[in-house]
N, C-alpha and C positions, 0 to 999 in steps of 0.2 A: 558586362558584369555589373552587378548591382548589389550593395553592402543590404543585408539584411535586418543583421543586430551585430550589435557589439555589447557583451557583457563580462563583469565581473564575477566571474566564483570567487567565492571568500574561502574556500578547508576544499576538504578530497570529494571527488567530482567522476565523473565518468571516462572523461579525459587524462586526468592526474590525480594523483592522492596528494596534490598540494591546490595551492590558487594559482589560477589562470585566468588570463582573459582568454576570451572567448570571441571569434567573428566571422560571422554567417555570412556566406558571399552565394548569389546566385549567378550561374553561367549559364547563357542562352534561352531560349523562349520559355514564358508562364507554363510551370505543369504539373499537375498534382500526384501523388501516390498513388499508386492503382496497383498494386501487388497483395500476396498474401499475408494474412495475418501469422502464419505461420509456414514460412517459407522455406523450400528444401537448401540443401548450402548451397546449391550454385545462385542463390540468390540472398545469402544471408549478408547482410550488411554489420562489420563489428564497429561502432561508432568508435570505440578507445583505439584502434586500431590505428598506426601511423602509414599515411600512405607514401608508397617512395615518391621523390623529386621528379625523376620522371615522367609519371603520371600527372604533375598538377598542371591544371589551366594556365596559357601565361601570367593573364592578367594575378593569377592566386599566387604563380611564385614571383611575378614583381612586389607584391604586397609582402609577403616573406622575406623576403629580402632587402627591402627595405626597413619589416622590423628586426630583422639580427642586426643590420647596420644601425640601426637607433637604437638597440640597447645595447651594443658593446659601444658607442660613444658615450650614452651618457650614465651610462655605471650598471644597468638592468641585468648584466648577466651574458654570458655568449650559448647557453645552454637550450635546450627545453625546447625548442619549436617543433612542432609539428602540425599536419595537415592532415585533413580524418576526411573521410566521407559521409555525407548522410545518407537517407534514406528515401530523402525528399528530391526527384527526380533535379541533375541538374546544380545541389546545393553540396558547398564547399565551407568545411570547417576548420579555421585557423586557430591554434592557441599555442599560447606561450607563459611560462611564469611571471608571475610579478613581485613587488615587496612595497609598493608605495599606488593606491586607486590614480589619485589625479594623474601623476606623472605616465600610469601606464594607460590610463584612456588616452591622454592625448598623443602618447606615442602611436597605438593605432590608428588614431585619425587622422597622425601624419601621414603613416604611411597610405592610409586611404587616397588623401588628399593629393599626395606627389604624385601616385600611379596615376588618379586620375586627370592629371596635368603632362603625363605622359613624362614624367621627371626618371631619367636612369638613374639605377642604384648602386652602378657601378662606380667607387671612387674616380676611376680613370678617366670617366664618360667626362668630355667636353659639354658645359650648360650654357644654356644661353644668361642674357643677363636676369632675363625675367623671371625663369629656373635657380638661378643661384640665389635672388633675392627671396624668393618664396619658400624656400632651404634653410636660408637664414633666417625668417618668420617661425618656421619649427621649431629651430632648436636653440633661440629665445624663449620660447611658451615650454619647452621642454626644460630649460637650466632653470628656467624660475617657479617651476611647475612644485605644487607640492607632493609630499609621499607618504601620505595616511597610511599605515601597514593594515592588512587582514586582518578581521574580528575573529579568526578562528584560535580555539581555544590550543596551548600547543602542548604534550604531555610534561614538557617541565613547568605547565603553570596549574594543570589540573592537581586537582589531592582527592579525589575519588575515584571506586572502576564504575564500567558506563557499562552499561548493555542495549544494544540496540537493536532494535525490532521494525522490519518491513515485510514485503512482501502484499497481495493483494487485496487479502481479504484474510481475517483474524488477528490484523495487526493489533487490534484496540483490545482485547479479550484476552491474549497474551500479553503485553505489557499489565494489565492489571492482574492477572494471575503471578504474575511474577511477580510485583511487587507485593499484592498479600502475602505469597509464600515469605518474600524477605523479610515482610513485615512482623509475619507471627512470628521467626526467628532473631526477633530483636534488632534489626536494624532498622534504619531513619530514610523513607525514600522519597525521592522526589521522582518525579513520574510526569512525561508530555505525553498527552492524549489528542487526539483531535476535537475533548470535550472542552481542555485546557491542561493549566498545570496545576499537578495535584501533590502535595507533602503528607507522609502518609495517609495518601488517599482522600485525603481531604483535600477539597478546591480552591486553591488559594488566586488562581488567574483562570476563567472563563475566556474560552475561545478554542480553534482550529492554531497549535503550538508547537506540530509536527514537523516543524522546521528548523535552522539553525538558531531563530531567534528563541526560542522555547527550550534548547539543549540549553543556550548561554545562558538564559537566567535559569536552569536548576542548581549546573556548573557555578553560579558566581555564590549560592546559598551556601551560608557556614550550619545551617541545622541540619541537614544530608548526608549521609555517607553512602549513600548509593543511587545512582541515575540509571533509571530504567526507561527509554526517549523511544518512543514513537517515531519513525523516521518514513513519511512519505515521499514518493517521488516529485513532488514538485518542489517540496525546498532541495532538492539534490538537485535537478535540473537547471533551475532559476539561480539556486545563489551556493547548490553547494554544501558539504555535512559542516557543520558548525565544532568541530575538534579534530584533531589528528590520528585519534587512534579510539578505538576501543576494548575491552577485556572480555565482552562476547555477544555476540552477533547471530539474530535469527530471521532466517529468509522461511517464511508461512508458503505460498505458493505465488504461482504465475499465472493469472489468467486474462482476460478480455476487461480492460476498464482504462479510464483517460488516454486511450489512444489517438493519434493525430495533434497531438498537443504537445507545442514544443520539437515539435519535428520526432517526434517518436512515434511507429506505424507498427511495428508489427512485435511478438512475444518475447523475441529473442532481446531485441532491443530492450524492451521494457524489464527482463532478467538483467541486463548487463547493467542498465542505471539502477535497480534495485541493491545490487550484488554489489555496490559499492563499501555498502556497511561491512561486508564481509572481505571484500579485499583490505579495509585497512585496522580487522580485527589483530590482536596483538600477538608474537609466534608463542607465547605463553600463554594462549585465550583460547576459547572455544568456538568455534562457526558451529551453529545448528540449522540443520538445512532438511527439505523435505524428500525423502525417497523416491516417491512416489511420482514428482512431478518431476520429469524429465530435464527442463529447464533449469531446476533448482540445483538438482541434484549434480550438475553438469560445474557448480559453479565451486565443487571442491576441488576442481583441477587448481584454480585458481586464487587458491590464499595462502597463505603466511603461518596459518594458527592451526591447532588440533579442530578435525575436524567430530562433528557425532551426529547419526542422521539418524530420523523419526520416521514411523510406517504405519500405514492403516493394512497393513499385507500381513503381518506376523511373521513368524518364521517363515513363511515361504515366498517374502520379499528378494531376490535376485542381488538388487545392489547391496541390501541389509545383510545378505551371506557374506557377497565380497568382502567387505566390508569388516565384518566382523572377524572372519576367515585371517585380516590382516594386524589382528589386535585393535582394529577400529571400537570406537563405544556407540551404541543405537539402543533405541527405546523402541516400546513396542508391545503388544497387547497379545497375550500369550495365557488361554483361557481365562479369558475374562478380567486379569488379571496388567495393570504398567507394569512393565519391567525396564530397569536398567539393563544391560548387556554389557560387558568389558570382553571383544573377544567372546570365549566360550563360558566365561564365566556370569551368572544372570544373579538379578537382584530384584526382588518385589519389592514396587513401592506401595500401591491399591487399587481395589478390587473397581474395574471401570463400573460401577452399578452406586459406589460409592461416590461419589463423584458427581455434584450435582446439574455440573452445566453441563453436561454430558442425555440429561434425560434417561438415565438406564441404559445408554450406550447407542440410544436411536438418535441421537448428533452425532452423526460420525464427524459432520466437520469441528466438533469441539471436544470429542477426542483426542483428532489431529493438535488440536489446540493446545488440549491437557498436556499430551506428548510435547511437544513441542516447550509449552513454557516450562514442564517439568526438567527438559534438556539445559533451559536457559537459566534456570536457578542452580542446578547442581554448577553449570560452566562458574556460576557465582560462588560459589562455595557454600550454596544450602545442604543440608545432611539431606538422607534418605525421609527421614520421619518428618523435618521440617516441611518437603514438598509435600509428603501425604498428609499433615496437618492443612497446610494450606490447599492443597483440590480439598478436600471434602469440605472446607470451611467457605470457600466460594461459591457463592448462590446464583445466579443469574435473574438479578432484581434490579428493580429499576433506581435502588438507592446504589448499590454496588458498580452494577454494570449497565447501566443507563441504555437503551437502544439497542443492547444485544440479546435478543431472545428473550424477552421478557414477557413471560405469560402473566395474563387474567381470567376470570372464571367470572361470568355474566349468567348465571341459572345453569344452562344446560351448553351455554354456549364458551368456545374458548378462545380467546383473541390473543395472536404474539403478534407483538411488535418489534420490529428488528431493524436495524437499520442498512438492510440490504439494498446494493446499489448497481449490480452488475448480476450479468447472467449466471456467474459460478453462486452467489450468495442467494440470488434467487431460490437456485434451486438445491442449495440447502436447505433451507427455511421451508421449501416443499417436503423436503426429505422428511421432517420430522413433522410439518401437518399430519403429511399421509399417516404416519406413526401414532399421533393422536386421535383421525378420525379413522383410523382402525378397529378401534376399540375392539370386542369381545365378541364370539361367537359368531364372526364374519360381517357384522352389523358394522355400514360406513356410514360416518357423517360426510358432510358433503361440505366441501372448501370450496370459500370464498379469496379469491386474492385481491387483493388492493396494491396495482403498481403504479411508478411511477419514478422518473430519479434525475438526474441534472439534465443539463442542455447540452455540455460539453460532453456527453458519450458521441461516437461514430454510430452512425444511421445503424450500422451494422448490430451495434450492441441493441441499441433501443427494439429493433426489430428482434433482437432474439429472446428479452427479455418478456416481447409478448407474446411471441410463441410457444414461449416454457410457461406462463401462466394459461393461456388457456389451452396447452396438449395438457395439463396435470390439475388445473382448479375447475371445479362445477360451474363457475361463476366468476368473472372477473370484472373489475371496474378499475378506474383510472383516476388518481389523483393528479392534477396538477402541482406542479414544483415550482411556483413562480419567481421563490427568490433567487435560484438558481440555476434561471435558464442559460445563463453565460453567453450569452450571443445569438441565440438560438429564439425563435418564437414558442409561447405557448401550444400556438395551430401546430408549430413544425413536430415539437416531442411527442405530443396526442399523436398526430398524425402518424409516425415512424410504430410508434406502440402498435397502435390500431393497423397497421400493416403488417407486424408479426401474430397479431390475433387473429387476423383473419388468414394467414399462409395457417395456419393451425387448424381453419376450417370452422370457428365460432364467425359468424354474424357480425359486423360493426354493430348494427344497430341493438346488438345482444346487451354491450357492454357501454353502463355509462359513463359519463364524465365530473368529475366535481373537481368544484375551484381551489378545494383547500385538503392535507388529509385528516382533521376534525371533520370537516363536512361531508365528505366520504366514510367515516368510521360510522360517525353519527347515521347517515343514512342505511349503511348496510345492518346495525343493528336493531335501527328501527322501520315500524311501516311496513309501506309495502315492496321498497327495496330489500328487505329483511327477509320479508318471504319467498321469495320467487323460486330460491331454491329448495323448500319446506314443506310445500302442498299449500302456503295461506298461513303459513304460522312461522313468523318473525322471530318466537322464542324458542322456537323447537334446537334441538342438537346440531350443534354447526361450527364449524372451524374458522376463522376469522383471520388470514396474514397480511400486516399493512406494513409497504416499504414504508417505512418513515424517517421524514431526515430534517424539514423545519420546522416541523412544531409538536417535538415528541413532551415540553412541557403539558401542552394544551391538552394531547392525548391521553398524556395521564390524569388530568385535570376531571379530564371527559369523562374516562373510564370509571373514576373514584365517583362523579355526581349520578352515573347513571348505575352505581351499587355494585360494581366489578371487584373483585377481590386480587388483591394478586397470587398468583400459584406458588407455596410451599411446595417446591421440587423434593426437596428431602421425604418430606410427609405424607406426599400427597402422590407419589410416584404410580402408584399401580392404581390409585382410582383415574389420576388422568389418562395412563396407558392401560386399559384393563386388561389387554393382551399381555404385558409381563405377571398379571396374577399367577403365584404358583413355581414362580421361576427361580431357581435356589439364588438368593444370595449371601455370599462369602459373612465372616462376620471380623 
């Protein structure tokens, strides 16, 4: 048996909705996860789940045992242990509460240290001399040891409600819908982005703040009365939600992204650490959760608070009947039309055409969104009119909403930039090319995609990301992401791309390479990269989508010096979509 990690969660965790240490024990030979990403139950592993005594490895319940008897010696508590399984063939997870960092790392690393001196933890047990004295080395380092308490924030030290926002993709696009909406209704919001942190909306701290360190400083701000926190799975994982509770909680969807990191492999898993935000929503709060994703939807079994789910189904949504059937509240798109829902009783908020990140309704995933954050402002106490003030007043521009869907207009041609990272956002961001180079009278422009995304995806993702670009774009080409290979070679991510392109049946040698994605934009709009898909003419009508994720300044930078406009959605609606010409909209 071999200690993996031992770490600190600081607030509520996958484990506990408190702090825990945490320590990874691997039993018997090196070996990797080889199972599905989506597994039937007899194979679903629940990470929170406590496994009986029983079951554990010796050596995992020597170490157990060891830490109950060192925290009921030196004051820790006699509560709380338990033993989980992972996922990772082989790997054994130990945690227990804490109330003080120092004192409780080195409790673990006594107990590490005894077991692996083969020290019994039974009081009874006769030791040797050499056993008693290296006993009494502990719990010396242990009485003199200090007890720094947990940085989580605790609800009798907060003085504002929090809404938090995860899941996989639309996490950044709902948090800032939401805070517009509270904004225009006169509240003061402080907001964690993965852009940074922002007081109404404005950037007061630049950076990725999607973690407990980014909740604490909105939390410690006296200009604020509402925190609307971004909450990705890695600061859940690594250290933990940074407060104890929340007043409403929204889970977007589940799909394929940071998997194998951190010992998390497959979907179910990656719902359960997501779904933490919503277990430790308040029984007076709202969870808003998505219908539609099986995963999500699964995760109202399991909270404390009212729940209200969102649908891209309409009325003939299955769980949304139940649902409602039970006095539940769901939102939902009901000719053309948000609606609130209490039960049988329904409420229009506005007309989906209104609504501008939506594109006339051809974003379905920012629909989902709309829905969605429009759930998570009413849980906050926005009115009806406040939220439909706020969608129609949200634009999807690059001042607003930075990276998410933001179109240009170059002559004839129309580039979005999005900051799509995973096979689900991919092929959104397809979804609504095709919608644009539809255009009128059956006449198609022809799409170019430009992919490309960190180092830390599983081969599996990389590969399907190139498969969905070139089963659905004319043209694709590949940017490198250097800054964020994360362990991984530049040859290695090309490479994995360029093997979902080619299972799609495009050419390697079709699709090129470029070092940066300015150098890649730059090239597909100019030249004779420009043309290829054109007949010889680089300006002609053509759709443009680039994953962008380091140098979405530059881009714009680029765009603005090479005469790009950006797209008035509001305005501009039916010249960019000429297929909705004609199409009634509500007033």
């Amino acid at each position: 048996m071999r200690l993996v990690e031992t770490r600190l969660l600081e607030g509520p965790n996958v484990y506990r909705l408190e702090p825990v240490v945490k320590l990874e024990f691997a039993v018997g030979k090196r070996r990797t996860f080889y199972g599905q990403r989506d597994p039937g139950r007899h194979a679903l592993v629940w990470l929170g789940a406590s496994v009986p005594a029983r079951a554990w490895p010796d050596g995992v319940g020597a170490v157990a045992a060891w830490i109950r008897r060192l925290r009921i010696e030196h004051g820790e508590g006699r509560q709380g242990l338990a033993v989980h399984r992972s996922s990772d063939p082989g790997h054994w997870i130990v945690t227990f509460p804490w109330v003080g960092a120092e004192r409780a790392l080195t409790l673990a690393e006594a107990a590490v240290a005894l077991v692996g001196r083969e020290v019994s933890p039974s009081r009874a047990a006769q030791l040797t001399g050499a056993q008693q004295r290296l006993l009494d080395r502990w719990n010396a380092r242990l009485a003199e040891a200090r007890a720094t308490p947990p940085t989580w924030i605790r609800d009798t030290e907060r003085r504002i409600p929090i809404a938090s926002i995860s899941g996989t993709n639309g996490k950044s696009t709902v948090t800032r819908l939401i805070t517009h909406i509270l904004m225009l209704g006169g509240r003061h919001i402080g907001t964690t982005t993965s852009d940074g942190v922002l007081v109404d909306e404005r950037m007061v701290e630049p950076g990725d703040w999607t973690g407990p360190g980014g909740a604490q400083q909105v939390l410690a701000r006296r200009d604020v009365d509402v925190a609307v926190l971004e909450t990705a799975r890695g600061g859940i994982v690594l250290r933990g939600v940074g407060y104890e509770s929340n007043d409403a909680s929204i889970l977007t969807n589940i799909s394929s992204d940071h998997l194998d990191l951190q010992g998390i492999h497959t979907l179910p898993e990656l719902a359960e650490v997501k779904a933490t935000i919503c277990r430790i929503t308040r029984p007076d709060g709202w969870v808003v959760l998505n219908a539609d994703d099986p995963l999500v939807a699964a995760v109202a079994r399991r909270v404390r608070a009212r729940v209200a789910l969102f649908t891209l189904g309409g009325r003939g949504s299955r769980a949304v009947r139940r649902h409602r059937a039970a006095g539940g509240r769901a939102y939902l798109v009901h000719g053309g039309v948000i609606v609130e829902a209490d039960g049988e009783t329904e409420r229009e908020i506005v007309e989906v055409a209104r609504v501008p990140i939506t594109i006339g309704g051809l974003a379905r995933h920012n629909v989902a969104n709309a829905l969605a954050a429009a759930a998570g402002a009413r849980g906050l106490g926005a009115t009806i009119a406040q939220v439909r003030d706020g969608l129609t007043d949200f634009a999807p521009s690059a001042e607003r909403s930075p990276g998410r869907l933001n179109l240009f207009r170059l002559g004839a041609r129309v580039v979005i930039v999005d900051f799509a990272h995973n096979e689900a956002g991919l092929s959104a961001l397809l979804d609504v090319a095709e919608g644009i180079a539809a255009g009128a009278a059956a006449r198609a422009a022809p799409i170019t995609a430009i992919i490309g995304t960190a180092g830390d995806r599983p081969d599996d993702t990389l590969r399907g990301i190139g498969r969905i670009a070139a089963s659905r774009a004319q043209r694709v080409a590949i940017k490198e992401t250097l800054k964020y290979l994360r362990g991984r070679t530049a040859e290695s991510v090309v490479g994995e791309l360029l093997a979902g392109v080619k299972a799609a049946g495009v050419p390697a040698g079709d699709v090129p390479v470029y070092r940066s994605e300015t150098e890649a934009l730059q090239a597909e709009l100019k030249g004779v990269a420009g043309a290829v898909v054109n007949g010889g003419r680089p300006d002609a009508q053509r759709v443009i989508v680039l994953m962008c994720h380091e140098e979405r300044e530059e881009v714009f930078e680029l765009l603005s010096s090479l005469g790009a406009r950006p797209v008035d959605v509001g305005s501009e609606l039916t010249s960019l979509v000429p297929r909705l010409q004609g199409r009634p909209r509500r007033a």
